[in-house]
CHARMM internal coordinates of N, CA and C (Angstrom, degrees):
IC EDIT
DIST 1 N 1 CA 1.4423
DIST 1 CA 1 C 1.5185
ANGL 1 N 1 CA 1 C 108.31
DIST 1 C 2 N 1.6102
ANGL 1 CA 1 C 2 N 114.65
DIHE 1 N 1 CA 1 C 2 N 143.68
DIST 2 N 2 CA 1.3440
ANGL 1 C 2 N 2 CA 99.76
DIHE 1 CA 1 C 2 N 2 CA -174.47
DIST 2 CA 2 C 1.9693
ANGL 2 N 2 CA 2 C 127.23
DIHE 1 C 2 N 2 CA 2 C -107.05
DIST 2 C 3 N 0.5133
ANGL 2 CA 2 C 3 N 112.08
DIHE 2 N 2 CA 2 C 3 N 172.73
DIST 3 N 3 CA 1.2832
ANGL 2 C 3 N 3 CA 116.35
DIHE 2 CA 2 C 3 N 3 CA -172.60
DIST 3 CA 3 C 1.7737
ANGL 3 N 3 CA 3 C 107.85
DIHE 2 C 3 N 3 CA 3 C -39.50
DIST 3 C 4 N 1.1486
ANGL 3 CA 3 C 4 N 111.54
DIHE 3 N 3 CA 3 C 4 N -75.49
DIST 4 N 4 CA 1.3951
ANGL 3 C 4 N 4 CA 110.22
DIHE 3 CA 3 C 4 N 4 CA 164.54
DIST 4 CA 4 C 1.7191
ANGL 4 N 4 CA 4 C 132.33
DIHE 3 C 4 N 4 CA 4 C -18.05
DIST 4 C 5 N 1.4749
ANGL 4 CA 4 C 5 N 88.56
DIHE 4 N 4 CA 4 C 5 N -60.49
DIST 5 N 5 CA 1.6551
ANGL 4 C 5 N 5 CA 104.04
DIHE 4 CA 4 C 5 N 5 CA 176.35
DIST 5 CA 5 C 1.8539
ANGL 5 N 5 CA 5 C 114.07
DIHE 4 C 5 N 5 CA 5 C -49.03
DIST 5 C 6 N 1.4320
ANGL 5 CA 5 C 6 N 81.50
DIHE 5 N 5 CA 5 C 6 N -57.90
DIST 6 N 6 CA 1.5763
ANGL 5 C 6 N 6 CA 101.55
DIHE 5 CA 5 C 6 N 6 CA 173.04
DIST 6 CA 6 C 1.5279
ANGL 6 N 6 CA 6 C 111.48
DIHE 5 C 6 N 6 CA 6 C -46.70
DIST 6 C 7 N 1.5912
ANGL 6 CA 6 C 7 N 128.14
DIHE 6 N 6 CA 6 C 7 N -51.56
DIST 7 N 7 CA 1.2223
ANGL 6 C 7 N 7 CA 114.46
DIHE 6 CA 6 C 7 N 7 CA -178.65
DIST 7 CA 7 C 1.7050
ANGL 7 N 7 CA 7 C 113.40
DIHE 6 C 7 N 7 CA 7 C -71.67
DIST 7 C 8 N 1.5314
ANGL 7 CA 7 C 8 N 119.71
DIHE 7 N 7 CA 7 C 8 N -42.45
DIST 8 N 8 CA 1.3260
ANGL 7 C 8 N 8 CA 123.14
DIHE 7 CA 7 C 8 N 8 CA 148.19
DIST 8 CA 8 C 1.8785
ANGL 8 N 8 CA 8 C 113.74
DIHE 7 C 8 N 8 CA 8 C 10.42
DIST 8 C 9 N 1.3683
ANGL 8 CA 8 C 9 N 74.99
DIHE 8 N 8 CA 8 C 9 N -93.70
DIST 9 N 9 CA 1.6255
ANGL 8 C 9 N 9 CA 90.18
DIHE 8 CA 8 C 9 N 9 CA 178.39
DIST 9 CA 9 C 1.3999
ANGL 9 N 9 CA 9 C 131.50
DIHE 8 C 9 N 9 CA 9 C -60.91
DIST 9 C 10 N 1.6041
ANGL 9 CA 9 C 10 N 106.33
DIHE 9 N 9 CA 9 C 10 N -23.78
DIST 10 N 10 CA 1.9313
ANGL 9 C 10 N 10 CA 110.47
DIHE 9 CA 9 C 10 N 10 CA 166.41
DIST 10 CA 10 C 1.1143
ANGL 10 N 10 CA 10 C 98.67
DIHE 9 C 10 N 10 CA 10 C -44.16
DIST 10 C 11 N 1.5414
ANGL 10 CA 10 C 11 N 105.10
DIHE 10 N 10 CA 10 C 11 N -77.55
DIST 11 N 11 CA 1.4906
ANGL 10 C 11 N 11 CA 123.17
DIHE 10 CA 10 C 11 N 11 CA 169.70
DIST 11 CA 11 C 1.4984
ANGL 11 N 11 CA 11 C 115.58
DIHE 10 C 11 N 11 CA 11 C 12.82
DIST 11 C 12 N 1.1448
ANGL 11 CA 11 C 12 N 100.44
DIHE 11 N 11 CA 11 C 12 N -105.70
DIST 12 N 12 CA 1.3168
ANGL 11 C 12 N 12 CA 129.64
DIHE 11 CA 11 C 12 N 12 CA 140.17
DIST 12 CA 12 C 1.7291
ANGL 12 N 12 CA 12 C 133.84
DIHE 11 C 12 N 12 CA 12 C 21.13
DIST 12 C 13 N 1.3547
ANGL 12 CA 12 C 13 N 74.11
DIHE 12 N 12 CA 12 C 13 N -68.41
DIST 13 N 13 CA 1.7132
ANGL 12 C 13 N 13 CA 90.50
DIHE 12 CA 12 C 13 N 13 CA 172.88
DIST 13 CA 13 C 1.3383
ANGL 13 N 13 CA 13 C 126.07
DIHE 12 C 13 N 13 CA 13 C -86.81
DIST 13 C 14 N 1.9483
ANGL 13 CA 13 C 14 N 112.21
DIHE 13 N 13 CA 13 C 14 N -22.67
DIST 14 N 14 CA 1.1057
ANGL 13 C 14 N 14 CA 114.59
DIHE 13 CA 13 C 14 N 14 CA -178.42
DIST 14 CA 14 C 1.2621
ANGL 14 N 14 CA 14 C 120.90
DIHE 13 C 14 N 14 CA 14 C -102.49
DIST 14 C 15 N 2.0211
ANGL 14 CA 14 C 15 N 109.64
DIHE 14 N 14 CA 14 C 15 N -6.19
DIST 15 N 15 CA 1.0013
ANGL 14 C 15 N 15 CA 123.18
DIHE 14 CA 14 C 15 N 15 CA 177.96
DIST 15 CA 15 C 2.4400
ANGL 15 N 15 CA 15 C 121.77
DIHE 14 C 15 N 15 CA 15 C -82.49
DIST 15 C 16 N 1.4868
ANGL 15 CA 15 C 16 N 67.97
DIHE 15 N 15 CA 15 C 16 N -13.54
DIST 16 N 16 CA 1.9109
ANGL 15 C 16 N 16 CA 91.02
DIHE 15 CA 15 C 16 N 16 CA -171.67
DIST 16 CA 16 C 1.5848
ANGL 16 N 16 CA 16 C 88.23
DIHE 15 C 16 N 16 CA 16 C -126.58
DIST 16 C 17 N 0.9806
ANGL 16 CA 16 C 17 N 153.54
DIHE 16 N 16 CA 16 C 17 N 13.19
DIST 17 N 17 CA 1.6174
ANGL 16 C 17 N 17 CA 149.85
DIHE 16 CA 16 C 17 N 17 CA 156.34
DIST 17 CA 17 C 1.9163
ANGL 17 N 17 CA 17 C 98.47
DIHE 16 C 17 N 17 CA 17 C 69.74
DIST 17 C 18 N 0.8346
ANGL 17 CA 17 C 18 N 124.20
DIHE 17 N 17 CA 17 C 18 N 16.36
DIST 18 N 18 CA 1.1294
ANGL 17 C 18 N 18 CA 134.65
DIHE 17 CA 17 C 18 N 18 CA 161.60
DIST 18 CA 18 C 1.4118
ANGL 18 N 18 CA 18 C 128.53
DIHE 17 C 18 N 18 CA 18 C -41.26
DIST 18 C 19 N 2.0733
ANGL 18 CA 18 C 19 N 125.84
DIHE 18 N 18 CA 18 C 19 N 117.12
DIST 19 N 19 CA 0.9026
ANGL 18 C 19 N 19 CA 100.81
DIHE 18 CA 18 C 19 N 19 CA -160.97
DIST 19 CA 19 C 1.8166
ANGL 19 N 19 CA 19 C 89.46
DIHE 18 C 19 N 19 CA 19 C -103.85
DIST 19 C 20 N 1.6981
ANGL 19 CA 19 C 20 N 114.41
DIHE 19 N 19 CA 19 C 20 N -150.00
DIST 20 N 20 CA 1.7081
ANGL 19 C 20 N 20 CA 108.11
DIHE 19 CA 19 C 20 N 20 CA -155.73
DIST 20 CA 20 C 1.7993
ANGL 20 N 20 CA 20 C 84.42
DIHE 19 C 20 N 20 CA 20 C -79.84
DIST 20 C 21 N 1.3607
ANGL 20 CA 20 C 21 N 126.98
DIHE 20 N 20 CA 20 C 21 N -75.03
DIST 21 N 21 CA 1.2899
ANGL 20 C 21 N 21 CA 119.90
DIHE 20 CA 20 C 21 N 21 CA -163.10
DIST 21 CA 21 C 1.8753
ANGL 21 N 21 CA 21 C 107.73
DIHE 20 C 21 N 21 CA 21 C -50.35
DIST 21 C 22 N 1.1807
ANGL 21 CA 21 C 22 N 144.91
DIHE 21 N 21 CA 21 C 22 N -15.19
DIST 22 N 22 CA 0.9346
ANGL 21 C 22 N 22 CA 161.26
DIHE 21 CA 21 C 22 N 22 CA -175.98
DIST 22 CA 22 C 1.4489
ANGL 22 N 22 CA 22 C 106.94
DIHE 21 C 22 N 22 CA 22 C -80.27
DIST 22 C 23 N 1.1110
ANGL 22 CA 22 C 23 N 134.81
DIHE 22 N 22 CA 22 C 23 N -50.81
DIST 23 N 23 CA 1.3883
ANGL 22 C 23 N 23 CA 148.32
DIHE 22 CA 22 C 23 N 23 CA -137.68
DIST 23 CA 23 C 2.0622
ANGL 23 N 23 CA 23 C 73.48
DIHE 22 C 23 N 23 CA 23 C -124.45
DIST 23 C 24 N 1.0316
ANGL 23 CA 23 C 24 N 141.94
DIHE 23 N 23 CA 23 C 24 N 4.88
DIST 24 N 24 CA 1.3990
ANGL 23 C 24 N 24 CA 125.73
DIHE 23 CA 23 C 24 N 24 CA 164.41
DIST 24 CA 24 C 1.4008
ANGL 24 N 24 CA 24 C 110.38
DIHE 23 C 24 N 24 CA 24 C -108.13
DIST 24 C 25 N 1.8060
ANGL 24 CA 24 C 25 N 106.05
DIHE 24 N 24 CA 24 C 25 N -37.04
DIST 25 N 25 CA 1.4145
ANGL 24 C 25 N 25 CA 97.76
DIHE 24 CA 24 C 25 N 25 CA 165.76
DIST 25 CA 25 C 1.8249
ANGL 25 N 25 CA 25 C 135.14
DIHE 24 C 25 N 25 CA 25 C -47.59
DIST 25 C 26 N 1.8950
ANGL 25 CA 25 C 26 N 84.99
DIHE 25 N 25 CA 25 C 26 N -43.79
DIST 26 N 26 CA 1.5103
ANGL 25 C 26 N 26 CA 90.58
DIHE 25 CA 25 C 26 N 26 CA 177.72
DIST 26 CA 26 C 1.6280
ANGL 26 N 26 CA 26 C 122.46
DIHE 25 C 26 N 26 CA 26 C -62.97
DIST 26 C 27 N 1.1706
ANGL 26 CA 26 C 27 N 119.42
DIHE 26 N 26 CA 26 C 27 N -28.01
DIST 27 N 27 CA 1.4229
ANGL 26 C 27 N 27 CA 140.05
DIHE 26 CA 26 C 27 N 27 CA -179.77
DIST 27 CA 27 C 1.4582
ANGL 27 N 27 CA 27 C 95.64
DIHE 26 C 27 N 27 CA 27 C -60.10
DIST 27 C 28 N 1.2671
ANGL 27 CA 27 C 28 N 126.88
DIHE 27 N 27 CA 27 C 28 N -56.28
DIST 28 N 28 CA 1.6719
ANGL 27 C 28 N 28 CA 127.24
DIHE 27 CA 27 C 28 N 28 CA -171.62
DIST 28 CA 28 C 1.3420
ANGL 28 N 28 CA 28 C 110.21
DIHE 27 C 28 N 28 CA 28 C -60.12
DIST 28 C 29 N 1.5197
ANGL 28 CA 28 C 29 N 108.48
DIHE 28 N 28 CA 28 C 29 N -56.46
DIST 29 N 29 CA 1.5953
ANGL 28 C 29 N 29 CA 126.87
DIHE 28 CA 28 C 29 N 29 CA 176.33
DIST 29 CA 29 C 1.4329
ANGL 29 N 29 CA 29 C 113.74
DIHE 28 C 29 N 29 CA 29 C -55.97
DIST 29 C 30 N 0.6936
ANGL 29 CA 29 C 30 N 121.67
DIHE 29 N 29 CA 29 C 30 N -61.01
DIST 30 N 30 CA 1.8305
ANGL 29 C 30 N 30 CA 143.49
DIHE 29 CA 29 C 30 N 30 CA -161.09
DIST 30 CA 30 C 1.5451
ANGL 30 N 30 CA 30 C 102.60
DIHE 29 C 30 N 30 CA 30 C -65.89
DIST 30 C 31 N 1.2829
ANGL 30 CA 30 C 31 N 136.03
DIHE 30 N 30 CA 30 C 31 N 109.90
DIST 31 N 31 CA 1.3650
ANGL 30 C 31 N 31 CA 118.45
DIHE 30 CA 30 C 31 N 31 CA 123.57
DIST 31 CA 31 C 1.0081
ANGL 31 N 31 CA 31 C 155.17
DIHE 30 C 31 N 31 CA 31 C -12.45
DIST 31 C 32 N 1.8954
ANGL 31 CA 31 C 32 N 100.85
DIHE 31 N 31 CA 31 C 32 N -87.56
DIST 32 N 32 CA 1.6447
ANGL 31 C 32 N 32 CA 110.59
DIHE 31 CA 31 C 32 N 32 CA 164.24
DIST 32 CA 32 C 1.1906
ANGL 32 N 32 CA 32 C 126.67
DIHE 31 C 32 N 32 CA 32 C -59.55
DIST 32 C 33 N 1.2175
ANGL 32 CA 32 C 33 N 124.55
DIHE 32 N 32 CA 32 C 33 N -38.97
DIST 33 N 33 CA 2.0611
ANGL 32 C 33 N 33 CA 131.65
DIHE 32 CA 32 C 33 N 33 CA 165.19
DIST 33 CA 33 C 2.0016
ANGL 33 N 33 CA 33 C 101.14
DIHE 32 C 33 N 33 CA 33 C -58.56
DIST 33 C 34 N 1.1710
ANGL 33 CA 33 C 34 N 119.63
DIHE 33 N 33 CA 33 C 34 N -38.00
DIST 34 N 34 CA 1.8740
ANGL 33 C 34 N 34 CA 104.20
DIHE 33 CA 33 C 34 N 34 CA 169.09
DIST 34 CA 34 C 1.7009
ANGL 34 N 34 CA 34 C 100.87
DIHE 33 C 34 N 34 CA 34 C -72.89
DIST 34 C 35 N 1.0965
ANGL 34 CA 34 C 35 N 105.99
DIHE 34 N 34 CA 34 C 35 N -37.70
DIST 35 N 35 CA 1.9086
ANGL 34 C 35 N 35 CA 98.71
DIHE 34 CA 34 C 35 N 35 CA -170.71
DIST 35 CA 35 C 1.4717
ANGL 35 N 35 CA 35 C 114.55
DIHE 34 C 35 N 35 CA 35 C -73.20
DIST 35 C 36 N 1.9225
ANGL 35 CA 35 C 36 N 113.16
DIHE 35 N 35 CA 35 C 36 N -17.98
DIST 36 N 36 CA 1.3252
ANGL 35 C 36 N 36 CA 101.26
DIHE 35 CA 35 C 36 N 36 CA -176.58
DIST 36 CA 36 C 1.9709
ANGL 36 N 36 CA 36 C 94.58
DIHE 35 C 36 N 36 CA 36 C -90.18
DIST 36 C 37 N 1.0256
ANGL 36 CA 36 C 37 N 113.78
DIHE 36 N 36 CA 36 C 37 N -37.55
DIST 37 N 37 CA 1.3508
ANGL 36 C 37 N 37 CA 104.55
DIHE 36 CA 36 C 37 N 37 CA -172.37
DIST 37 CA 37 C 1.6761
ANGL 37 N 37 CA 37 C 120.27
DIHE 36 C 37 N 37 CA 37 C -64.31
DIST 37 C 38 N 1.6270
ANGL 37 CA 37 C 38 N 117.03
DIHE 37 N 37 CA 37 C 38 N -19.77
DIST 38 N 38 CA 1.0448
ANGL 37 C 38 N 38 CA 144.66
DIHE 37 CA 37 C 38 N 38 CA -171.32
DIST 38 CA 38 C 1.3481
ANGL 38 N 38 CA 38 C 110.15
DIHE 37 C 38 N 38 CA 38 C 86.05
DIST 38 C 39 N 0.8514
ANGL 38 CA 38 C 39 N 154.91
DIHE 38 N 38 CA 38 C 39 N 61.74
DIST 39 N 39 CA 1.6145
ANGL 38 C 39 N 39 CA 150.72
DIHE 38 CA 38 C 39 N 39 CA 157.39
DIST 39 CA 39 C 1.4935
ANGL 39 N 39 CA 39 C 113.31
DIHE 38 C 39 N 39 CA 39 C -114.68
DIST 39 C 40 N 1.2556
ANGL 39 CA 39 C 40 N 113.02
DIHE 39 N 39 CA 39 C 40 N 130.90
DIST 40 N 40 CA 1.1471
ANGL 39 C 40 N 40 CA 148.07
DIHE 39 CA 39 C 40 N 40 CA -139.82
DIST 40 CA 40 C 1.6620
ANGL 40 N 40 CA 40 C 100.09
DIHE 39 C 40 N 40 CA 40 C -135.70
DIST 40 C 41 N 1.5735
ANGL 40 CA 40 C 41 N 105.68
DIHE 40 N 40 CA 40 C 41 N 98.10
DIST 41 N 41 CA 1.6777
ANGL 40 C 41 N 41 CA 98.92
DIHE 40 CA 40 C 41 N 41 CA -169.79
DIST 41 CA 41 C 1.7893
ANGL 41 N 41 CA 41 C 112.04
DIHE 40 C 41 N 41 CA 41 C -98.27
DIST 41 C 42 N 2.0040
ANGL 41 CA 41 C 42 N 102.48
DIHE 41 N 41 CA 41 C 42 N 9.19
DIST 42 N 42 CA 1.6450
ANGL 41 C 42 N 42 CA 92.78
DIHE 41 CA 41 C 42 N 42 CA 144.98
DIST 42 CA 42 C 1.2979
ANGL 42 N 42 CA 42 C 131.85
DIHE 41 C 42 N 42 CA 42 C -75.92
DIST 42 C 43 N 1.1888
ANGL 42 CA 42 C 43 N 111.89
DIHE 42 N 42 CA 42 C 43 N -9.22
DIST 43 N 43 CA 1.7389
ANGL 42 C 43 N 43 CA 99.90
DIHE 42 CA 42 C 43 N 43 CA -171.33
DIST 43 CA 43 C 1.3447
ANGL 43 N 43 CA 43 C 85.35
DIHE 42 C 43 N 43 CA 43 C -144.62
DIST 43 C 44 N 1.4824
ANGL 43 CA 43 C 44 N 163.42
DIHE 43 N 43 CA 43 C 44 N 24.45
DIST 44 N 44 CA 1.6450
ANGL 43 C 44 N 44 CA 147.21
DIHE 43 CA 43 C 44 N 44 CA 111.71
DIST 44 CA 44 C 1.0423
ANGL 44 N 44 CA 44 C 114.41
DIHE 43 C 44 N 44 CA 44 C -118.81
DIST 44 C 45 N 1.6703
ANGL 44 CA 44 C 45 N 123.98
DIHE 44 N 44 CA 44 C 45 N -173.64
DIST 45 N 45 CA 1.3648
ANGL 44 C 45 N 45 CA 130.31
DIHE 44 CA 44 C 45 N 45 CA -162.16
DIST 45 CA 45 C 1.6927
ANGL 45 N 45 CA 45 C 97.09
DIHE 44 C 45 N 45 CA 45 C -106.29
DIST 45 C 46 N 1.3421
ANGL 45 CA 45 C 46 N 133.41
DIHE 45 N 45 CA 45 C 46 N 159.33
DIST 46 N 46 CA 1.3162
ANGL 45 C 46 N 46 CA 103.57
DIHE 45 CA 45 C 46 N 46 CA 145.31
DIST 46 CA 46 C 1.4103
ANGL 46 N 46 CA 46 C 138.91
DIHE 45 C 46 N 46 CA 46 C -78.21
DIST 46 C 47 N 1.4300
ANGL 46 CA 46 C 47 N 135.03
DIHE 46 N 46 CA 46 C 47 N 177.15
DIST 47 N 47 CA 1.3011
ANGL 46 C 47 N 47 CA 126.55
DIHE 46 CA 46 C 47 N 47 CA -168.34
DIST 47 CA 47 C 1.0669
ANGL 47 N 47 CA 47 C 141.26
DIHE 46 C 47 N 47 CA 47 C -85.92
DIST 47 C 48 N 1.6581
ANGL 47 CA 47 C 48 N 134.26
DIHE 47 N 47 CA 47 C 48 N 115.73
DIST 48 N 48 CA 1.5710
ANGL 47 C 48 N 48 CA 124.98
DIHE 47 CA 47 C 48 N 48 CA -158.87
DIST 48 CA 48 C 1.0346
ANGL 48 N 48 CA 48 C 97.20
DIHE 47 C 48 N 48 CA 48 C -55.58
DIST 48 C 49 N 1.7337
ANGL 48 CA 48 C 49 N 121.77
DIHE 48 N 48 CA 48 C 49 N 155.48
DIST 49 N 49 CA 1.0029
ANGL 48 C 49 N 49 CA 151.81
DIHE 48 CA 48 C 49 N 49 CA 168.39
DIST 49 CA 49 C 1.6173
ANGL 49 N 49 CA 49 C 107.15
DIHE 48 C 49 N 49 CA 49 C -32.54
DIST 49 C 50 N 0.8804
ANGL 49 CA 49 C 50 N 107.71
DIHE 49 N 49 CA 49 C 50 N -73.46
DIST 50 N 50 CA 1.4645
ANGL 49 C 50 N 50 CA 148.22
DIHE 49 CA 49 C 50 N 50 CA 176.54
DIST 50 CA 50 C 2.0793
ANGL 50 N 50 CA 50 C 94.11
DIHE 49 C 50 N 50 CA 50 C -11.55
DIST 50 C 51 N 1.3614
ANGL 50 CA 50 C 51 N 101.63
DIHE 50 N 50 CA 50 C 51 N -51.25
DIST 51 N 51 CA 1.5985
ANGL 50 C 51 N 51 CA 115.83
DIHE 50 CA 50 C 51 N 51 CA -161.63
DIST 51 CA 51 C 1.2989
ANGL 51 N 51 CA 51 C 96.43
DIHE 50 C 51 N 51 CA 51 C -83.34
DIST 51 C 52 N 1.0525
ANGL 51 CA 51 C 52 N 143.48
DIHE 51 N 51 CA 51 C 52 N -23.79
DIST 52 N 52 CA 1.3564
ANGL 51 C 52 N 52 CA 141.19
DIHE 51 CA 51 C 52 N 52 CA 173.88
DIST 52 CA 52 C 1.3648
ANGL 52 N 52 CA 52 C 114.44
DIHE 51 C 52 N 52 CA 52 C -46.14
END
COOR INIT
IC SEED 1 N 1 CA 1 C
IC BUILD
């Protein structure tokens, strides 16, 4: 995952108080939160918690 993506999702988390397993659910669920970070769940998975 690249650097970008990664800040994406800080973003993200600190902008919606979002914690790591929390902020993966929304990624699965969410549309607009996969489209702003860029992930694309035809061709990758989203990201375990864990990588955050």
């Amino acid at each position: 995952m690249g650097i970008d993506r990664m800040l994406r999702i800080h973003f993200l988390q600190h902008w919606f108080e979002l914690s790591d397993p929390v902020a993966e659910e929304t990624l699965n669920d969410s549309y607009i939160m996969r489209q702003c970070v860029g992930i694309d769940l035809d061709t990758e998975p989203v990201v375990d918690e864990t990588t955050f």
